[in-house]
C-alpha atoms as an extended CHARMM CRD file, in Angstrom:
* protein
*
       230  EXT
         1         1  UNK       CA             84.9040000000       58.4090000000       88.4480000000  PROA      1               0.0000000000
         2         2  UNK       CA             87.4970000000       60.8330000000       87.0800000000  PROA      2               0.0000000000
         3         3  UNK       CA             87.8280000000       64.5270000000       89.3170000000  PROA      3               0.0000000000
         4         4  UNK       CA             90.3080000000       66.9290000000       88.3100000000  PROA      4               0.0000000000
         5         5  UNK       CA             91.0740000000       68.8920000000       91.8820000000  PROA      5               0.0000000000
         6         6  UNK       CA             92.1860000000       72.7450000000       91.7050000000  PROA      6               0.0000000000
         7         7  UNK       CA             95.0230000000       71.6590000000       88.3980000000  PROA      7               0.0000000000
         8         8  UNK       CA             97.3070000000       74.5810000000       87.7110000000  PROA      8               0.0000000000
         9         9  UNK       CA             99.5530000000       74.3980000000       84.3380000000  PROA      9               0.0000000000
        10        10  UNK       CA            102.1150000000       76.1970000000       83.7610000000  PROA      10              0.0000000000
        11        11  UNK       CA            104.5160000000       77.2180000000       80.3350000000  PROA      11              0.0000000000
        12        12  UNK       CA            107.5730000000       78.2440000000       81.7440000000  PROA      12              0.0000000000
        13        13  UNK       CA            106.7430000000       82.0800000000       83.4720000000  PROA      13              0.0000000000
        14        14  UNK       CA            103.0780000000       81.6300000000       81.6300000000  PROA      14              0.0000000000
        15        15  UNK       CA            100.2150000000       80.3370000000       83.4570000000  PROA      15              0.0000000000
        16        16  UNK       CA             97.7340000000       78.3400000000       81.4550000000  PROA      16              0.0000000000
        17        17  UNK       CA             95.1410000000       76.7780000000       83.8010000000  PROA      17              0.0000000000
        18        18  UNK       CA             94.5830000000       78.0510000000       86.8270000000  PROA      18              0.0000000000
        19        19  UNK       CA             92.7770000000       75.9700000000       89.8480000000  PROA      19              0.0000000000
        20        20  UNK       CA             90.9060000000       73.9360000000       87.2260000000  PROA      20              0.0000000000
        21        21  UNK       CA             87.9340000000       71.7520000000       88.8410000000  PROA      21              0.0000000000
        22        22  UNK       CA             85.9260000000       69.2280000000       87.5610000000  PROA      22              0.0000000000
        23        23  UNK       CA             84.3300000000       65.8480000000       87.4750000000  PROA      23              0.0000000000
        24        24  UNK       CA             83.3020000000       63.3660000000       85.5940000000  PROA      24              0.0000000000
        25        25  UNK       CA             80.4460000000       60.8480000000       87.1120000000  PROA      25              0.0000000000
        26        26  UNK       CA             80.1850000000       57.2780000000       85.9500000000  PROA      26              0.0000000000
        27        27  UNK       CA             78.1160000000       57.0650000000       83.7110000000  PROA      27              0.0000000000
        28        28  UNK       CA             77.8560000000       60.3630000000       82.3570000000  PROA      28              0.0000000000
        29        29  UNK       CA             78.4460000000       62.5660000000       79.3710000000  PROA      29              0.0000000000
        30        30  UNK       CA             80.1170000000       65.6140000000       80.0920000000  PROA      30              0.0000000000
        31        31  UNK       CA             81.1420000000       68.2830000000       77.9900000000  PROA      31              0.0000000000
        32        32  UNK       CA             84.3200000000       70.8920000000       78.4060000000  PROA      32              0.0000000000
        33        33  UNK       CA             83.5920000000       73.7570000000       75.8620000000  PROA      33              0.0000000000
        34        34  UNK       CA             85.8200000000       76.9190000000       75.7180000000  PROA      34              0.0000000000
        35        35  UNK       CA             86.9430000000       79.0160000000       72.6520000000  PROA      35              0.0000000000
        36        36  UNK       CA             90.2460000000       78.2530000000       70.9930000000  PROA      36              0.0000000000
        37        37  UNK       CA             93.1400000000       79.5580000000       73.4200000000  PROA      37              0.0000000000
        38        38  UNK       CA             91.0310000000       78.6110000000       76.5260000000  PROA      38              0.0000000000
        39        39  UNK       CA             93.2720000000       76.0730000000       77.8000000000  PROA      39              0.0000000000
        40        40  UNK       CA             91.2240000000       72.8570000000       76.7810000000  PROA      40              0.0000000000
        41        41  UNK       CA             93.9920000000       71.1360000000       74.6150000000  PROA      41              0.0000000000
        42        42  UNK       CA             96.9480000000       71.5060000000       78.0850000000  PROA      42              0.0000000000
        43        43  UNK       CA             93.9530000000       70.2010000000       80.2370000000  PROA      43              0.0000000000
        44        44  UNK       CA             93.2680000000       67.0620000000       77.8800000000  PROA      44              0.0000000000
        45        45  UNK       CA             97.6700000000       66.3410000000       77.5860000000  PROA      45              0.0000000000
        46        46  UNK       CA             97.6180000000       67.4850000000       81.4340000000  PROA      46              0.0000000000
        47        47  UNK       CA             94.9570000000       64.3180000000       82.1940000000  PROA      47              0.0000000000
        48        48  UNK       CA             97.6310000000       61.8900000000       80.2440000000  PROA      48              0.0000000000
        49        49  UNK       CA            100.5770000000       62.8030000000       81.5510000000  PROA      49              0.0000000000
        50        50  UNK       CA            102.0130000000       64.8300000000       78.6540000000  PROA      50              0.0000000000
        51        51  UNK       CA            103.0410000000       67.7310000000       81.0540000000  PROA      51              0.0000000000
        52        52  UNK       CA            106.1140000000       68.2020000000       82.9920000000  PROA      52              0.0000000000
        53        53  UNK       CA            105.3060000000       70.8540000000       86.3620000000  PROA      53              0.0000000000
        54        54  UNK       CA            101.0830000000       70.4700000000       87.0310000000  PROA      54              0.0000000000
        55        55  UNK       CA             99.8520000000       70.7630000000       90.3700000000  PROA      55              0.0000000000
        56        56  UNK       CA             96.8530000000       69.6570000000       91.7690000000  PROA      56              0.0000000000
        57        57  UNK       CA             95.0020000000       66.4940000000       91.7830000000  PROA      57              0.0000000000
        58        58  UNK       CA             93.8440000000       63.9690000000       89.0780000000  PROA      58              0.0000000000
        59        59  UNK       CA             91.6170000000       61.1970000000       90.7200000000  PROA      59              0.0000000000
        60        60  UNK       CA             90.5370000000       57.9680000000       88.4670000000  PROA      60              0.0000000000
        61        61  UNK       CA             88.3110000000       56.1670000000       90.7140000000  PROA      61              0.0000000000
        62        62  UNK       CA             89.9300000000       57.6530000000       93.8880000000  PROA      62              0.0000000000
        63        63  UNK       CA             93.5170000000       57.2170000000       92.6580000000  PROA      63              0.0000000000
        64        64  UNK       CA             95.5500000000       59.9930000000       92.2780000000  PROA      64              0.0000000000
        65        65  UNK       CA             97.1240000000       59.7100000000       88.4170000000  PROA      65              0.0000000000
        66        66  UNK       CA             98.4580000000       62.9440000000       88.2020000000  PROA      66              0.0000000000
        67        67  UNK       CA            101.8920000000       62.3970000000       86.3260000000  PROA      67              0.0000000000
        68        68  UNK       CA            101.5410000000       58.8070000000       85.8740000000  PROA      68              0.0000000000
        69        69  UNK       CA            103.1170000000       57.7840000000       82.1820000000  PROA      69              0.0000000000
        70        70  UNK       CA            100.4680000000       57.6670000000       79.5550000000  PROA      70              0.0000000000
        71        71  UNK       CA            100.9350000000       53.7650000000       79.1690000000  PROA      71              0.0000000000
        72        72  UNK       CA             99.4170000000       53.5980000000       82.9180000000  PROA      72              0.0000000000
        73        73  UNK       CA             96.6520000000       55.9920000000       82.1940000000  PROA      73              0.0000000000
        74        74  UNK       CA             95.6930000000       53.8100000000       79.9170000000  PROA      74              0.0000000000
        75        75  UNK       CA             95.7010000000       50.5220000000       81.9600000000  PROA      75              0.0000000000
        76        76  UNK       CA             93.4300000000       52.3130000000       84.2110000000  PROA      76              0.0000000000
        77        77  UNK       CA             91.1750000000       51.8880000000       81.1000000000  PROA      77              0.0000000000
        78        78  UNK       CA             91.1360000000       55.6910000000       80.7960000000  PROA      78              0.0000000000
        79        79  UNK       CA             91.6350000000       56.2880000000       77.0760000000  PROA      79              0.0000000000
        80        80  UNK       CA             91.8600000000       58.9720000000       74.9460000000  PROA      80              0.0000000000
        81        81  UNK       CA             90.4650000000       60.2030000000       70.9480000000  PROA      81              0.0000000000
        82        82  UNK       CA             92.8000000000       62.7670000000       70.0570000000  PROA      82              0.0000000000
        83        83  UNK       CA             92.7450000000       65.8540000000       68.5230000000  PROA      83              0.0000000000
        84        84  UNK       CA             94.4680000000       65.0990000000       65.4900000000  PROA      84              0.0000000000
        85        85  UNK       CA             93.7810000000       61.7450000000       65.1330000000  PROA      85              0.0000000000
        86        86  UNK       CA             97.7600000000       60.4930000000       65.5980000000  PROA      86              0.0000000000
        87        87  UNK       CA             96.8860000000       57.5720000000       63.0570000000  PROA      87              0.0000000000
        88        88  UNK       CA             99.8630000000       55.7220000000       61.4710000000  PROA      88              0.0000000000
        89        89  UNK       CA             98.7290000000       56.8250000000       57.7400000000  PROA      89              0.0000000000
        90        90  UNK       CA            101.3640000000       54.1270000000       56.3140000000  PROA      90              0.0000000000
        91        91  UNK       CA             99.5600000000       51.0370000000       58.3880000000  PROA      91              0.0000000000
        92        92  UNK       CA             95.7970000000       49.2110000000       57.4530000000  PROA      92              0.0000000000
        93        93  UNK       CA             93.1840000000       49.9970000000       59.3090000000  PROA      93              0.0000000000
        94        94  UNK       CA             93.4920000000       46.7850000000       61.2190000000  PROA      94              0.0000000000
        95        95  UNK       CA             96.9120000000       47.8440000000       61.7960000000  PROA      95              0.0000000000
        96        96  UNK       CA             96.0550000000       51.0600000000       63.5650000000  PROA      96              0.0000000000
        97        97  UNK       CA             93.1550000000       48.9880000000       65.4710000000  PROA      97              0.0000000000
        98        98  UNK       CA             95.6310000000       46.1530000000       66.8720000000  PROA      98              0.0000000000
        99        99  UNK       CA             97.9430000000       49.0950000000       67.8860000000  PROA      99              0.0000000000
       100       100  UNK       CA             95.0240000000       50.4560000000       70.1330000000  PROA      100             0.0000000000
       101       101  UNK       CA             95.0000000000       47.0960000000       71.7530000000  PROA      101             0.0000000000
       102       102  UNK       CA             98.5370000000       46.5150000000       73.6310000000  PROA      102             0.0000000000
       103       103  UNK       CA             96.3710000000       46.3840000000       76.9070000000  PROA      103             0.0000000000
       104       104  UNK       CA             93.7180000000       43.7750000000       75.8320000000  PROA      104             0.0000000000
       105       105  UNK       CA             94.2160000000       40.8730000000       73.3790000000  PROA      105             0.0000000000
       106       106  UNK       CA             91.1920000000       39.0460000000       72.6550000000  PROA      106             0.0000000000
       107       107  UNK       CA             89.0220000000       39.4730000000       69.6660000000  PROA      107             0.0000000000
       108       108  UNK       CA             85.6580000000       40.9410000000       70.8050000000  PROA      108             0.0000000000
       109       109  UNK       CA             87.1860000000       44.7600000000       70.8550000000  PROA      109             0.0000000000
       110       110  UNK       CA             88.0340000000       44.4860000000       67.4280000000  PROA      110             0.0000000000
       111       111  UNK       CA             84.6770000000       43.2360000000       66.7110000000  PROA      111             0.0000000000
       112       112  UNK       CA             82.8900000000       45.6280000000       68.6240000000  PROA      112             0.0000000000
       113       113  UNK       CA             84.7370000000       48.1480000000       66.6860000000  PROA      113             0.0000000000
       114       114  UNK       CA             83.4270000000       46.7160000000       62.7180000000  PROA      114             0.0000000000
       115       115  UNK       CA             79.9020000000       46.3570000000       64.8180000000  PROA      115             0.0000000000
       116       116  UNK       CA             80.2530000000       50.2910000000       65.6710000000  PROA      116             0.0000000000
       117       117  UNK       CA             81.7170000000       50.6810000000       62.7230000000  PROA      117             0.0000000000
       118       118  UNK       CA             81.2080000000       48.5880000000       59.0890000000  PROA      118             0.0000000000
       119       119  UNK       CA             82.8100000000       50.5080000000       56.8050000000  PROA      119             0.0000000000
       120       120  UNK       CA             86.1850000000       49.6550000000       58.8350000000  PROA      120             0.0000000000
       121       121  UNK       CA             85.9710000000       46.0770000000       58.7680000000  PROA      121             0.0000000000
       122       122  UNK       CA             85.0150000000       46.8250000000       54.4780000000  PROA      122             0.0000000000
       123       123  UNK       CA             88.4400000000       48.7010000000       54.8430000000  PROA      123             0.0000000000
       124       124  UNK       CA             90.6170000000       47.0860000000       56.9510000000  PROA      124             0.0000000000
       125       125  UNK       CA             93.2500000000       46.1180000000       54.0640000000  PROA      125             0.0000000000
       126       126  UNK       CA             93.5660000000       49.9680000000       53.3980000000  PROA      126             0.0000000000
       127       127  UNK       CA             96.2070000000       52.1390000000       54.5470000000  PROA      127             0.0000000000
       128       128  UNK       CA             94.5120000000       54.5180000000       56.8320000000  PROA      128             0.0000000000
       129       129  UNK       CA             95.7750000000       57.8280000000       55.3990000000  PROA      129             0.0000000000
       130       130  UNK       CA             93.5260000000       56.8850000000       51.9690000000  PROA      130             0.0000000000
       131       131  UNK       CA             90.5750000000       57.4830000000       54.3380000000  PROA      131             0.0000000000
       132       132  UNK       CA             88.3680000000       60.8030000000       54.4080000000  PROA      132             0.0000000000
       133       133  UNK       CA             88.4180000000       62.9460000000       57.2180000000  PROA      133             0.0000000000
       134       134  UNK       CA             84.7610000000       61.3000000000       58.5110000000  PROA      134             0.0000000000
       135       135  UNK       CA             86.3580000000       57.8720000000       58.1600000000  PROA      135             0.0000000000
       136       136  UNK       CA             89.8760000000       58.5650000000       59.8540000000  PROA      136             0.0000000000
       137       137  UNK       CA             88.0070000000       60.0640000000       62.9490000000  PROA      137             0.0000000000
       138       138  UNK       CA             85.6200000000       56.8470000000       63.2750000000  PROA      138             0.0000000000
       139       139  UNK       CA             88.8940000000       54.8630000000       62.8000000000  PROA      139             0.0000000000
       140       140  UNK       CA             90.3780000000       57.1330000000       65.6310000000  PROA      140             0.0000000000
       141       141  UNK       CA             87.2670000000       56.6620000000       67.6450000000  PROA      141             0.0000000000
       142       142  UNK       CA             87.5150000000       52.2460000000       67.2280000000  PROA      142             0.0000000000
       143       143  UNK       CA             91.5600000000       52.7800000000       68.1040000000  PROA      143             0.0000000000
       144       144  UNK       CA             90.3900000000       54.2400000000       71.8880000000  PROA      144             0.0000000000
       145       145  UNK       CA             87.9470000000       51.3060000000       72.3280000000  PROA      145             0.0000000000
       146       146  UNK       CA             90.3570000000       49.0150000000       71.3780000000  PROA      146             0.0000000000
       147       147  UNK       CA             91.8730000000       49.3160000000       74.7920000000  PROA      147             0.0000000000
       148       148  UNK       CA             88.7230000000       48.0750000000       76.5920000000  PROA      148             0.0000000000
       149       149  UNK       CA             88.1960000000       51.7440000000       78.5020000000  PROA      149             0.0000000000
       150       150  UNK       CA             85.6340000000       52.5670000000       80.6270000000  PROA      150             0.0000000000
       151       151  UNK       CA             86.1110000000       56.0560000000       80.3740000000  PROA      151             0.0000000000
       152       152  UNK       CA             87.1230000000       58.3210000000       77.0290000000  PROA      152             0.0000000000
       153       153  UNK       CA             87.8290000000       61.4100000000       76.6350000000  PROA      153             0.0000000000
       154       154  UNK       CA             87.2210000000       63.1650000000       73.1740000000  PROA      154             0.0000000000
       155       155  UNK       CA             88.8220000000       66.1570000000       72.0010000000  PROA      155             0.0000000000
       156       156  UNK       CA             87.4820000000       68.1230000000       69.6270000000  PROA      156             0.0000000000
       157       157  UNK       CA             86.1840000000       64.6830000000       67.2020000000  PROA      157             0.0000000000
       158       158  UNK       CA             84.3410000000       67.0870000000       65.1360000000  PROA      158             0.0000000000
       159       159  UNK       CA             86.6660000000       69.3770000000       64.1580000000  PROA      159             0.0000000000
       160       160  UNK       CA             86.9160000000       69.9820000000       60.0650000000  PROA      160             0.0000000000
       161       161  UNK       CA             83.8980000000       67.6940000000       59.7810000000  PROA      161             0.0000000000
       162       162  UNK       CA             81.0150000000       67.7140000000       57.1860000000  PROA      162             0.0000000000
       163       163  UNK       CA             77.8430000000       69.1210000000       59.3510000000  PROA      163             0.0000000000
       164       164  UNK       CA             76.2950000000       64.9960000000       58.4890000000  PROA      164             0.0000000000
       165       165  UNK       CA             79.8410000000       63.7160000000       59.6590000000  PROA      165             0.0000000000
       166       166  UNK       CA             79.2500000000       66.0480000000       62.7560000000  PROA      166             0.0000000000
       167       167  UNK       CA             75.8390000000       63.8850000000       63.5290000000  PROA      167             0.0000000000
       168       168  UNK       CA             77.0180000000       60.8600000000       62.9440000000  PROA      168             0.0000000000
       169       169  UNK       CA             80.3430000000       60.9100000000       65.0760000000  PROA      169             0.0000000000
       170       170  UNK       CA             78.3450000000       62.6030000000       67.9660000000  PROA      170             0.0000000000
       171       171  UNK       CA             75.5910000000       60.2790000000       67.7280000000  PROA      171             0.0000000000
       172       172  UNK       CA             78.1820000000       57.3130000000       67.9540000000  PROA      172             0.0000000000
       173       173  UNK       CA             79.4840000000       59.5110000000       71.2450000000  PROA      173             0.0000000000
       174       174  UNK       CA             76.1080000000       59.1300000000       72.7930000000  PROA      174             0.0000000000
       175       175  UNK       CA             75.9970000000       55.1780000000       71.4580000000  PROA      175             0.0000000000
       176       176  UNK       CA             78.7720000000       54.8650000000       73.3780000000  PROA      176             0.0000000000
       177       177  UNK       CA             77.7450000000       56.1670000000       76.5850000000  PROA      177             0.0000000000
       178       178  UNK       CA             74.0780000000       54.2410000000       76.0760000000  PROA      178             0.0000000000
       179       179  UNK       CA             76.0460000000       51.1560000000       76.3840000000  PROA      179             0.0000000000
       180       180  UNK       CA             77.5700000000       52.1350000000       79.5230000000  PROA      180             0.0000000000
       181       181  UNK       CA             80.6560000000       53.9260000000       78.6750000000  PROA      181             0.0000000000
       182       182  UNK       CA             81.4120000000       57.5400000000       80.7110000000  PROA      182             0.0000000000
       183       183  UNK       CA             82.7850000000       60.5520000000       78.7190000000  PROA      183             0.0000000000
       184       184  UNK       CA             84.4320000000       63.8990000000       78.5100000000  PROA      184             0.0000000000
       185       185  UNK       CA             83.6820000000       65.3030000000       75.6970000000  PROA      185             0.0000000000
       186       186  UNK       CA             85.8440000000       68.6480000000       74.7570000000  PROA      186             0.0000000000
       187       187  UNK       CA             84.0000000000       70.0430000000       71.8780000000  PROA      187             0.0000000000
       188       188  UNK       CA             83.8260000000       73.4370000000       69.8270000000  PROA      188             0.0000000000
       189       189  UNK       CA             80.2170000000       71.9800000000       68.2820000000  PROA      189             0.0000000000
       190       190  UNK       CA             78.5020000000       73.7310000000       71.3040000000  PROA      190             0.0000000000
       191       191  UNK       CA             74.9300000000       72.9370000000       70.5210000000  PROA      191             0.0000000000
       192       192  UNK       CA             75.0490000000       69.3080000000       69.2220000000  PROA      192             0.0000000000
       193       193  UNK       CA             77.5030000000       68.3110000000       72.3870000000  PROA      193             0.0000000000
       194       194  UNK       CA             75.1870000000       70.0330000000       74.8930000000  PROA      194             0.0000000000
       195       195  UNK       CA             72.1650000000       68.2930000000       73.3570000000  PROA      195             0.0000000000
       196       196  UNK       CA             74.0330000000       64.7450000000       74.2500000000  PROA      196             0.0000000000
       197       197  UNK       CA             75.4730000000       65.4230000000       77.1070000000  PROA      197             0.0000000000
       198       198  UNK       CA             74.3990000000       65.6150000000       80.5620000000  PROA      198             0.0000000000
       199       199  UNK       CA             76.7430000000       68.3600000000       82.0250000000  PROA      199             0.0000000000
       200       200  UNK       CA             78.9220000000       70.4270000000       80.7870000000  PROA      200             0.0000000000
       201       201  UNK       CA             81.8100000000       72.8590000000       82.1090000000  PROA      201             0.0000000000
       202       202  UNK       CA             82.8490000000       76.0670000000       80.4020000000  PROA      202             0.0000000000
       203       203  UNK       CA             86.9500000000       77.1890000000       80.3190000000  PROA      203             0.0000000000
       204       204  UNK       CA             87.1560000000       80.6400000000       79.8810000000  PROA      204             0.0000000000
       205       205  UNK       CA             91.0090000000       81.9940000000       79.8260000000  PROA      205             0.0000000000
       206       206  UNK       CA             92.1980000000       78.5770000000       81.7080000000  PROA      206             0.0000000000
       207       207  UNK       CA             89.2730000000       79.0700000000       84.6270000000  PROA      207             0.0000000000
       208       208  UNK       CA             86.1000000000       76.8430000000       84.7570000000  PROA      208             0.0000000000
       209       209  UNK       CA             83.7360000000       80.0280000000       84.9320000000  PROA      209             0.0000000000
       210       210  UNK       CA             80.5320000000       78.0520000000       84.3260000000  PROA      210             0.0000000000
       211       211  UNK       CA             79.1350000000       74.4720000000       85.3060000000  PROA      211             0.0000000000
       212       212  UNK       CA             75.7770000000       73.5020000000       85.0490000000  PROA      212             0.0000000000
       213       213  UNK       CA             73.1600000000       70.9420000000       83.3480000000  PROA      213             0.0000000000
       214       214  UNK       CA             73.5980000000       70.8540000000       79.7030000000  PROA      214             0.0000000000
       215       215  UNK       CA             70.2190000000       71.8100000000       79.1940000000  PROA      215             0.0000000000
       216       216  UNK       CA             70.2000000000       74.7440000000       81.2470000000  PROA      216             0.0000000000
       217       217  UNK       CA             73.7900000000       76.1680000000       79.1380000000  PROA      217             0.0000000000
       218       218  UNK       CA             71.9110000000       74.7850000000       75.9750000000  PROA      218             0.0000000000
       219       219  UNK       CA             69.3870000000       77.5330000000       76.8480000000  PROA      219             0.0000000000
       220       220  UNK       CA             71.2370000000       80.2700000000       78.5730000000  PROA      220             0.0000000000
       221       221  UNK       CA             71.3830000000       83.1580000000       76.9530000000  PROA      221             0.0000000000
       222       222  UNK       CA             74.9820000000       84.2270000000       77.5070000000  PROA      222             0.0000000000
       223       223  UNK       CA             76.2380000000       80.8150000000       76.2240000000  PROA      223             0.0000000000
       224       224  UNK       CA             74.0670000000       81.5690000000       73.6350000000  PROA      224             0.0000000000
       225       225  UNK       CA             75.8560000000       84.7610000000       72.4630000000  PROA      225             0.0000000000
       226       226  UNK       CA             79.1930000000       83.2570000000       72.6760000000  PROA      226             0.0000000000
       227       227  UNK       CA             79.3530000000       80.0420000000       71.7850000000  PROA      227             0.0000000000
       228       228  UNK       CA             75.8750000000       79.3300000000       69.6800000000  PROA      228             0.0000000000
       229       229  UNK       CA             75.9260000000       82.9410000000       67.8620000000  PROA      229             0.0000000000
       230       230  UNK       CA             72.2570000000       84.0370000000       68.8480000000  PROA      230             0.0000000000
């Protein structure tokens, strides 16, 4: 469904990603893990356009979307949960929500959204930069579905989380793909992402240096020394 073909990324005379491969089944969960520095952040704005020289290839269902405009990315119903968020702090809830939905104007995504998510629809009135940390990144998460995808890709949703805000977001991740959506899942939560996903891919330096099942990484003993500190 989405395959990233040999992407190179560069920073003026500084080479970030180099011959990045990797793919993304429908119907899957897979997860991109990497220490900070590895390159994960310039592949995710690399998938949506948000650099100026890649090379390579960027397939969405056999298309090649490599330097489309974001707005297009997203009509392919390819969407995307942030880093950081990028809510509108000064808007409602709703607000943010509606802005998610410029691609798809009926009502059922927004109820989908207070289904996946109660406390929002209790909220919706309040500006969204009131909201805790927990509750901006489930507010984040509705935003992306508001756009009807059929494949997300999360970066790093539980960063700065509580450890029960950690379960609770990832366990919505692997709601999500139960009711049919497919997902990348770029995560620094090692063990909780491998335990809901079904591949994963590590980036090591801006090169894919391992690929597997998530099982087997959950249980290899070098992943376990660098990434799950046993």
């Amino acid at each position: 469904m989405l395959a990233i073909e040999n992407l190179n990324v560069s920073y003026s005379h500084l080479q970030v990603l180099w011959d990045v491969s990797l793919q993304v089944s429908r119907g899957e969960v897979v997860t991109l893990i990497g220490s900070n520095g590895a390159g994960k952040s310039t592949l995710v704005s690399t998938i949506f356009g948000l650099n100026t020289s890649p090379t390579g290839r960027i397939l969405l269902r056999g298309e090649n979307i490599l330097g489309l405009p974001t707005y297009e990315i997203v009509r392919r119903r390819l969407s995307l949960v942030p880093e950081k968020r990028e809510l509108f702090p000064r808007m409602t809830v709703r607000e943010n929500l509606e802005l998610g939905a410029y691609v798809r104007r009926d009502g059922d995504a927004l109820d989908h959204v207070f289904e996946l998510f109660p406390l929002l629809k209790d909220r919706q009135a309040q500006n969204a930069g009131t909201l805790s940390g927990g509750e901006q990144q489930m507010l984040a998460i509705g935003r992306c579905l508001m756009a009807d995808p059929e494949i997300i890709v999360l970066d790093e949703p539980s960063l700065g989380l509580s450890p029960k805000l950690v379960h609770m977001v990832l366990g919505t991740v692997q709601r999500l793909n139960e009711e049919g959506l497919t997902i990348l899942l770029v995560e620094q939560n090692v063990r909780r992402a491998l335990e809901i996903s079904h591949r994963a891919y590590v980036l090591e330096s801006g090169r894919i240096t391992r690929t597997g099942p998530a099982d087997d990484l959950l249980h290899d003993d070098q992943i376990k020394e660098a990434y799950l500190g046993m």
